[in-house]
N, C-alpha and C positions, 0 to 999 in steps of 0.2 A: 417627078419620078420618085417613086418608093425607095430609100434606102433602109438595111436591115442589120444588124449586127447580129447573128441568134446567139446564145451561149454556147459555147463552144462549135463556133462555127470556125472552119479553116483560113478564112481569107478576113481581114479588118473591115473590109466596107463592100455589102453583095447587093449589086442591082439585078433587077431582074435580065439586065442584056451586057452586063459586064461585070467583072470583080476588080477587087484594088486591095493589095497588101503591101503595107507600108512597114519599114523596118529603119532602125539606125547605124551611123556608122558616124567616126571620130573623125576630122579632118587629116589628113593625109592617109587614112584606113587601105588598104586595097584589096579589103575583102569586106566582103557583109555575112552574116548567119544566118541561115535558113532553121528554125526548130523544129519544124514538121515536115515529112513528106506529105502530107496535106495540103502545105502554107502554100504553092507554087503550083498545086493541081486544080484546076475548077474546069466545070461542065462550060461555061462561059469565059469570053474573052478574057482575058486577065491580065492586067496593067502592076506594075512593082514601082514604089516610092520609096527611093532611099535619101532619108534625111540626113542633111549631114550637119552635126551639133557639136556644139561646145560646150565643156564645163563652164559655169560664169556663177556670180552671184544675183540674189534675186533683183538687187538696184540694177541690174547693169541694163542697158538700151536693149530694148527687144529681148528682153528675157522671158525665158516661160517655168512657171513653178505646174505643179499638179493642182493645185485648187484653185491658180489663175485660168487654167485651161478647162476645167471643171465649170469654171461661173460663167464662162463665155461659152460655152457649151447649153448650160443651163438657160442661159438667157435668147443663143438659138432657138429654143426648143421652146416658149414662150408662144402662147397662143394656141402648137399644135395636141391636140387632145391626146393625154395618156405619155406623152413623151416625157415628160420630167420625171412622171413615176419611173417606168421603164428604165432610163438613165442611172436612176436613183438606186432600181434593184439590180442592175449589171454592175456598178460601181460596187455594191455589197458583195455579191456575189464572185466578183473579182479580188476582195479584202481589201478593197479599199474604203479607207475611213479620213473623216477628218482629222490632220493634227497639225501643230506647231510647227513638227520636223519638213511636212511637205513643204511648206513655204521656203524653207532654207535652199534645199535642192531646187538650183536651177541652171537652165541650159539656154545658149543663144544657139538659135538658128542659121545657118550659116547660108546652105544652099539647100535644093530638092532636086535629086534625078528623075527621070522618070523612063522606067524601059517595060515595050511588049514583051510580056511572056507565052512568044509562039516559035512552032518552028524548032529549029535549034539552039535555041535557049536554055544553057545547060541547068539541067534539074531534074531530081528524083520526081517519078511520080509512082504512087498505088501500083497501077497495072504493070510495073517493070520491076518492081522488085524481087529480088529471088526467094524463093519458098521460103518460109522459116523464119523472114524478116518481116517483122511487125510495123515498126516505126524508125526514124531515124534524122536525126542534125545533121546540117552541112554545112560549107562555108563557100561560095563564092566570089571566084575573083572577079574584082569591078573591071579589071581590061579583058578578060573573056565576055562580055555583056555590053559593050560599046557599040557594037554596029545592034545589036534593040532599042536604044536608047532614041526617044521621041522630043523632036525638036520642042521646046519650051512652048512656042505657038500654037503646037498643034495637039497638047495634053489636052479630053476633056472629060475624062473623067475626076 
């Protein structure tokens, strides 16, 4: 199955029969950030990943820096034609560049939520905002969002 990233597309990962937007939060966090009233809208099912990460140093066990994730990324993308370029020009196009300092920054991984965004799932969308309102950030509480939440077995996107 085709997955896609467009530039500036609203959601992190769009299949053609589902979306998935993945976000972070701090351990003990009880909120997460929504940037877009976009981020949480699609035509398509739509699944929410909230990572939950820790500051750490790049030795530490299961750490992730930006150019660790980049080469593993990189080396996914291996064999499939035009993907490395592609990768290569969103990473630009993002400002991301290689340096020194990414190595330094890193985060361990702690856990991954995972909750349907259907139904009564609280969130901004396009079609409900009031006249005059363009765009807008929010913040969601993690125990308002617990009964969306998808048993660990049964995520497959």
């Amino acid at each position: 199955m085709t997955c896609w990233k467009t530039a500036g597309a609203a959601q992190d990962f769009v299949f053609p029969d589902r979306a998935v937007e993945v976000v972070s939060a701090a351990p003990g966090a009880g909120t997460v950030g929504i940037g877009s009233v976009l981020q949480l809208d699609a035509p398509v099912p739509l699944a929410l990943r909230v990572c939950v990460l820790r500051e750490g140093a790049a030795t530490d066990p299961g750490a992730l820096t930006l150019p660790l994730l980049v080469a593993r990324i990189m080396a996914m993308l291996r064999g499939v034609p035009g993907a490395h370029g592609a990768l290569h020009d969103r990473l630009l196009a993002a400002g991301y560049v290689e340096h020194d300092h990414y190595r330094t920054v890193a985060f361990v991984p702690l856990e991954t939520r995972h909750y349907q965004v259907a139904g009564g799932f609280p969130r901004l969308v396009r079609a409900t905002l009031p006249a005059g309102i363009a765009d807008a950030s929010y913040t969601i509480f993690l125990s308002s969002i617990e009964e969306f939440q998808i048993p660990e077995h049964s995520h497959a996107a």
